[in-house]
C-alpha positions in Angstrom: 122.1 103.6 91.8 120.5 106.4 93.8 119.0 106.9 97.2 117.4 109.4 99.1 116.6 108.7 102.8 114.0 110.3 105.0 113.3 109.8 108.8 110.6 110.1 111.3 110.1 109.1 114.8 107.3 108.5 117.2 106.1 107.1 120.3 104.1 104.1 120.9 103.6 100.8 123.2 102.8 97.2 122.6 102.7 94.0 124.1 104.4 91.3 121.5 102.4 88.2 121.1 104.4 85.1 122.1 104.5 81.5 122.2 101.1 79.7 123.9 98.9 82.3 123.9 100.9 84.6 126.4 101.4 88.5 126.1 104.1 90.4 127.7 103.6 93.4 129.5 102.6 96.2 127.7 105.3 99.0 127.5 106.6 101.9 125.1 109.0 102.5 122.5 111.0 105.1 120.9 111.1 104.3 117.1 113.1 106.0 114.5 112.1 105.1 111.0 114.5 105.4 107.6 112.4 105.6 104.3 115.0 104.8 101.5 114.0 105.0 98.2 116.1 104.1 95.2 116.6 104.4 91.8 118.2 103.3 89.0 118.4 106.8 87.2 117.5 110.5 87.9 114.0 111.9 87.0 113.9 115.0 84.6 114.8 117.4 87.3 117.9 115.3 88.5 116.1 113.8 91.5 115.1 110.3 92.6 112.0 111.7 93.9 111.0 114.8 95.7 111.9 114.7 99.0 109.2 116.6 100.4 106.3 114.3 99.1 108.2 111.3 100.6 108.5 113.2 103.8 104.7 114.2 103.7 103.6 110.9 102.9 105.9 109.7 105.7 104.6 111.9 108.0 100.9 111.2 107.4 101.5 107.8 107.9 103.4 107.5 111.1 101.1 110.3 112.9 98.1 107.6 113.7 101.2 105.7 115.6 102.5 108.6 117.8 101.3 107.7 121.2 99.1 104.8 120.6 98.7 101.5 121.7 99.9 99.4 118.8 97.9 96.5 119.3 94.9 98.4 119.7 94.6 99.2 116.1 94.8 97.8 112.9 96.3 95.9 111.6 97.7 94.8 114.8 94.3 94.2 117.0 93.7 91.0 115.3 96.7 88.3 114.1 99.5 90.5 113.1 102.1 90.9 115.8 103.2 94.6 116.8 106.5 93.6 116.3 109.4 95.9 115.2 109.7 93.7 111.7 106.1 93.7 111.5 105.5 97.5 112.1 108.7 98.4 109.5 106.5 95.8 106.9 103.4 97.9 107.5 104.9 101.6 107.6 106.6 100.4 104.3 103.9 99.1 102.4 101.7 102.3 103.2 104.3 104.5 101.8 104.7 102.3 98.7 101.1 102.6 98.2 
């Protein structure tokens, strides 16, 4: 098995959904985020995949988060909850894509 990890980081705030209908206080966060991709054998040129495109594509997608209020845009406005588990679930599924 192989890996290659690449990291970001940004700024944002949210207010988590809870039980009843009740919203905490809106406040920021620091997050750090770890892409790891795997593979079960080397490409042609010895590599899992090339680190700059995962970086880019990394990059691209955690730049609409820097700053922002999380539950102020999609796809946290409406139901999904601007958790930590829920924001790792979206950032990942972008960079899949």
């Amino acid at each position: 098995m192989y890996a290659i990890e690449v990291r970001g980081t940004f700024s944002a705030a949210h207010a988590l959904r809870l039980a009843e209908g009740v919203t905490e206080p809106l406040h920021g966060h620091d997050f750090t985020v770890t892409a790891r991709i795997t593979a079960g054998a080397l490409d042609a040129l010895g590599t899992v995949l090339d680190f700059h495109e995962v970086a880019s594509a990394l990059e691209r997608i955690l730049r609409p988060l820097q700053n922002a209020n999380l539950n102020a845009i999609e796809p946290f406005r409406s139901t999904v909850n601007p958790s930590a588990e829920c924001l790792a679930e979206h950032i990942g599924r972008q960079l899949e894509a």
